[in-house]
C-alpha positions in Angstrom: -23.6 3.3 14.0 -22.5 5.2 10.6 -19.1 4.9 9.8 -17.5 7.8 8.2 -14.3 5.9 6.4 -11.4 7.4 5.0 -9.2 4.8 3.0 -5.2 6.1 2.4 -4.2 4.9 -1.2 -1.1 5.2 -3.0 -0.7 6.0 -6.6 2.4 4.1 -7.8 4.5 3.5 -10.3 4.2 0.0 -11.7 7.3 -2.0 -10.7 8.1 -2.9 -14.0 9.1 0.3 -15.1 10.2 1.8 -12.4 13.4 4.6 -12.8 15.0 6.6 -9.8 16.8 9.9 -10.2 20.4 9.4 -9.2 20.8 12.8 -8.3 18.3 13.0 -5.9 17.5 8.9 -5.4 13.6 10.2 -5.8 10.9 8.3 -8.3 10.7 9.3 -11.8 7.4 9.5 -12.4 7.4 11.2 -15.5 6.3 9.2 -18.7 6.4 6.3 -16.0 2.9 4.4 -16.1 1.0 4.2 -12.3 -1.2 1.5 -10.9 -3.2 2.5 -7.6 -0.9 0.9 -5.0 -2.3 -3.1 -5.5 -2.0 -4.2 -1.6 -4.4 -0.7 -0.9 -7.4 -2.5 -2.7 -8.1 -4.6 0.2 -8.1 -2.2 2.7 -10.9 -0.5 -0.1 -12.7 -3.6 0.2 -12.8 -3.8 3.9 -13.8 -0.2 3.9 -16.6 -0.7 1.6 -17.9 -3.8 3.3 -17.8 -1.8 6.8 -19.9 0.8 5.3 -22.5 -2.0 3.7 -23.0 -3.5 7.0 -23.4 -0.2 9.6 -23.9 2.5 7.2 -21.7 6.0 6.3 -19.9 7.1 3.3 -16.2 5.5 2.6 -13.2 8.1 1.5 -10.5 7.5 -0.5 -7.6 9.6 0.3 -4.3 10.2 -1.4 -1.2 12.6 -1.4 0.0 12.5 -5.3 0.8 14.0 -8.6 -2.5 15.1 -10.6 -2.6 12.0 -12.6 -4.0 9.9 -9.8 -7.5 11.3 -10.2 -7.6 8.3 -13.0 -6.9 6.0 -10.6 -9.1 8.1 -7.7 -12.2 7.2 -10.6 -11.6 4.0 -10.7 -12.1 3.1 -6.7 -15.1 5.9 -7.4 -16.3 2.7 -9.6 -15.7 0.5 -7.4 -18.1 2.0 -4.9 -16.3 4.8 -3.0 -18.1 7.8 -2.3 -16.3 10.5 -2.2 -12.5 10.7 -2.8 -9.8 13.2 -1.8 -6.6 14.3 -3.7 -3.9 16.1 -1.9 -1.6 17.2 -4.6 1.3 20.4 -5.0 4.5 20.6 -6.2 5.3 21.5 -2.5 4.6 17.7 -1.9 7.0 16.5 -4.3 10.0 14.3 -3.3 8.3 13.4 0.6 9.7 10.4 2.5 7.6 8.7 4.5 7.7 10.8 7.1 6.8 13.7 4.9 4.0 12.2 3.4 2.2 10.9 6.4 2.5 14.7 8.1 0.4 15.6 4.7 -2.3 12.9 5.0 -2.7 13.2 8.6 -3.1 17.2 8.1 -5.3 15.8 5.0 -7.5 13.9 7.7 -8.0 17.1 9.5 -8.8 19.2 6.7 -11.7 16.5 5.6 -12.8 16.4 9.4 -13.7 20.4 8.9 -15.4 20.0 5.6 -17.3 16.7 6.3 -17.5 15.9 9.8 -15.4 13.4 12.2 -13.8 10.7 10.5 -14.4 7.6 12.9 -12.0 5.3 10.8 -8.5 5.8 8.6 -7.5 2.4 7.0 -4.2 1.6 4.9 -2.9 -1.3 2.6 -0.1 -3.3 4.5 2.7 -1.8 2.4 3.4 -0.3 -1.3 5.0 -2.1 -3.9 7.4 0.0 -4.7 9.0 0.9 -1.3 7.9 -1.8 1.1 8.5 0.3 4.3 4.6 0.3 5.8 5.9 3.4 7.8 3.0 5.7 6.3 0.2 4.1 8.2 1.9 3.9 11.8 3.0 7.7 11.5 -0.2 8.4 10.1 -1.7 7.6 12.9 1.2 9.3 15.8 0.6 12.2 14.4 -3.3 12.1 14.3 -2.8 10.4 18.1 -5.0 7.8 17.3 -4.7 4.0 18.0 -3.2 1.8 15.3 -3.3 -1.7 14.0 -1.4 -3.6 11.4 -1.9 -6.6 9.9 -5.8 -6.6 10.3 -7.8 -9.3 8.3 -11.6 -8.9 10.2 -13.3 -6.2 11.8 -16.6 -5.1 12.9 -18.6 -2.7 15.7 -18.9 -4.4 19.1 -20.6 -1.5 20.6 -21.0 2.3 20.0 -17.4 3.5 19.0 -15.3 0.2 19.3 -14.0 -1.8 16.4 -13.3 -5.2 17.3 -10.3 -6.6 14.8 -8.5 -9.6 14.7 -5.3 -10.2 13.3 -3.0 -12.8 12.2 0.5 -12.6 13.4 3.6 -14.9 14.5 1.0 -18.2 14.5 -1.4 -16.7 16.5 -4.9 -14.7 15.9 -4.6 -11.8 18.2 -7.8 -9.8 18.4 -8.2 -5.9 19.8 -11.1 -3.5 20.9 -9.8 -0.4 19.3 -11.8 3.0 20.1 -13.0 4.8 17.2 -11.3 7.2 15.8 -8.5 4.7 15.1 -6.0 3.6 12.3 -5.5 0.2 11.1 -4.1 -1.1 7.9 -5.0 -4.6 6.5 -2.8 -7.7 5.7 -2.2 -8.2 1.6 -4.9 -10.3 0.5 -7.0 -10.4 2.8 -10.2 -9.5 0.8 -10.9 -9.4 -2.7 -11.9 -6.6 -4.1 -15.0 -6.0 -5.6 -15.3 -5.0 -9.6 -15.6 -1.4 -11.0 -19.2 -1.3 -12.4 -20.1 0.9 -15.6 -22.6 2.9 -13.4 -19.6 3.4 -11.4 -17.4 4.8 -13.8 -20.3 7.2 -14.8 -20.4 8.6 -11.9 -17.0 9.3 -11.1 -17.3 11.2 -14.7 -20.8 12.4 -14.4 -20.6 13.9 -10.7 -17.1 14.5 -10.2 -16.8 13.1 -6.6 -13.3 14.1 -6.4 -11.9 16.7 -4.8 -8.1 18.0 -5.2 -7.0 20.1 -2.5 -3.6 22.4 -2.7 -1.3 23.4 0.2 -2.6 26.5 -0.3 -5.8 25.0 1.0 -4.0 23.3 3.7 -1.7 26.1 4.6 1.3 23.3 5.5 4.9 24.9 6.0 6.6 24.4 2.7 10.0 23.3 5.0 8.0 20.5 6.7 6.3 18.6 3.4 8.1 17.4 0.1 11.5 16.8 -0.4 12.9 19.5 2.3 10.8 18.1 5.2 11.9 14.4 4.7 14.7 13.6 6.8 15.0 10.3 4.8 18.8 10.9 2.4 19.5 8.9 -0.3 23.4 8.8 0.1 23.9 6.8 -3.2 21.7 4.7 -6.0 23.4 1.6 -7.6 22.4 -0.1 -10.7 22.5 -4.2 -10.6 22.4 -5.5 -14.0 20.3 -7.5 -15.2 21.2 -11.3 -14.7 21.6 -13.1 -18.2 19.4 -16.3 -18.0 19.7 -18.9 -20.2 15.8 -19.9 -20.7 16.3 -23.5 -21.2 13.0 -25.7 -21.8 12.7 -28.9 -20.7 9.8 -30.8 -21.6 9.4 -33.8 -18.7 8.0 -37.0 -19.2 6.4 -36.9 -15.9 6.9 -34.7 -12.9 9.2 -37.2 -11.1 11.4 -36.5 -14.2 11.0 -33.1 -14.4 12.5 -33.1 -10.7 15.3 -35.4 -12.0 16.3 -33.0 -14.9 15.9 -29.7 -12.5 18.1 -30.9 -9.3 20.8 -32.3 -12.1 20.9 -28.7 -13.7 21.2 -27.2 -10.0 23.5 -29.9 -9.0 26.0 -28.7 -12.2 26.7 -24.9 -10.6 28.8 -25.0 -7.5 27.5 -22.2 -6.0 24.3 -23.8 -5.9 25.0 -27.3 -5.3 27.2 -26.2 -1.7 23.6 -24.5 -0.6 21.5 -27.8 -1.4 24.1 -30.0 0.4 24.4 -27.6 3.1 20.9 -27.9 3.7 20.3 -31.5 2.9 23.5 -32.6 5.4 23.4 -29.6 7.9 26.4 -27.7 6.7 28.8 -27.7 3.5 30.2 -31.3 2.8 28.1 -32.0 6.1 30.6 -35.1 6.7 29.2 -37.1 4.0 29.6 -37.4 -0.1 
């Protein structure tokens, strides 16, 4: 059975320069450089390997700022087929409430242009929020089944995918019927490379297409920054925590240990947590 595969993907900011308006305690993505979200690139792979094996076409899909058709090209590269970017000022400032309405809506819109789309799969969570809301609402709105945490899946019979999960110590498996929404534990594929012939194309054909609200025709009061019910009562700044870099070059690694419990044994602060955990509580009755 052909799969037709849209993949959600998150253009982020990389997390080592990332600012927040204090005003509005929203990303500043301006003159900020953007990574596609790293934990989405297995659920790519997963995709891709899904279509490999039963056939279909695999769609990337992605509510963000214009710039993200660069990193849209490069999952073209990788062996995406198509790739869809919904992006208008309108969208600006969502929560991830907000931005899961859009993609969902997104989902729909693709479903008139290309046909059904049988399977929606998400990365485990963004690096630069952490919430792994925008799958799960993803799919409440759509009204489709959901998954988290997946690390296998394949077709059992005509419109069931069979996944397995790990979770708590236990592998957990589910018959989901298709259409469904799962997103995939970090890690658990790697993904493939982006090939030159890949990169042609996604220059060369242009498999990308961006898509407006004006296309979409969403309420202005329900997307963006006015339809996320997410506030941001107050941003603080934690500075940065001087370090003092020492270098200890050890003899062997039973003296490395040696040097690093004496260092942690000096600060009192620290040497109360290893006692309290060494002896079951501070002092723990002995010396």
């Amino acid at each position: 059975m052909p799969l037709r595969i849209a993949v959600g993907v998150k253009w982020v900011p990389n997390t080592q320069a990332v600012r927040i308006d204090p005003k509005t305690g929203t990303l500043i993505r301006q003159g900020v450089p953007s990574i596609i979200n790293p934990n989405d690139l297995s659920a790519v792979e997963l995709a891709l390997r899904l279509r490999d094996a039963y056939g279909g076409e695999v769609l990337a899909v992605s509510m963000a700022p214009p710039p993200a058709v660069k990193g849209l090209e490069a999952l073209i590269g990788m062996g995406v087929d198509y790739a869809y970017l919904f992006s208008d000022r309108v969208f600006a400032g969502a929560d991830t409430l907000a931005t899961s309405y859009v993609l969902a809506q997104g989902i729909r819109f693709i479903e008139k242009e290309r046909g059904r789309v049988d399977l929606l799969v998400f990365g485990q969570e963004t690096i630069d929020s952490s919430t792994a809301h925008v799958p799960a609402q993803t799919a409440s709105w759509l009204g489709w089944p959901y998954i988290y945490y997946v690390r296998r899946a394949e077709l059992v019979g005509d419109g069931v995918l069979r996944v397995e999960r790990f979770i708590e110590g236990y592998v957990e498996v589910y018959d989901l019927p298709l259409p469904a929404v799962v997103s995939v534990a970090a890690r658990s594929y790697k993904p493939r490379h982006v090939t030159l012939s890949g990169k042609v194309r996604a220059k060369v054909e242009r498999p990308i297409r961006i898509v407006s609200n004006k296309e979409l025709g969403l309420d202005p009061r329900c997307v963006g920054l006015k339809g996320s019910p997410t506030i941001v009562a107050r941003v603080t700044y934690l500075p940065e925590v001087p370090r003092k870099k020492e270098v200890y070059v050890a003899k062997d690694p039973r003296d490395g240990a040696r040097w690093l419990l004496k260092k942690l044994l000096t600060d009192p602060e620290t040497r109360d947590v290893i006692l309290s955990y060494l002896w079951g509580g501070k002092g723990g009755g002995r010396t």
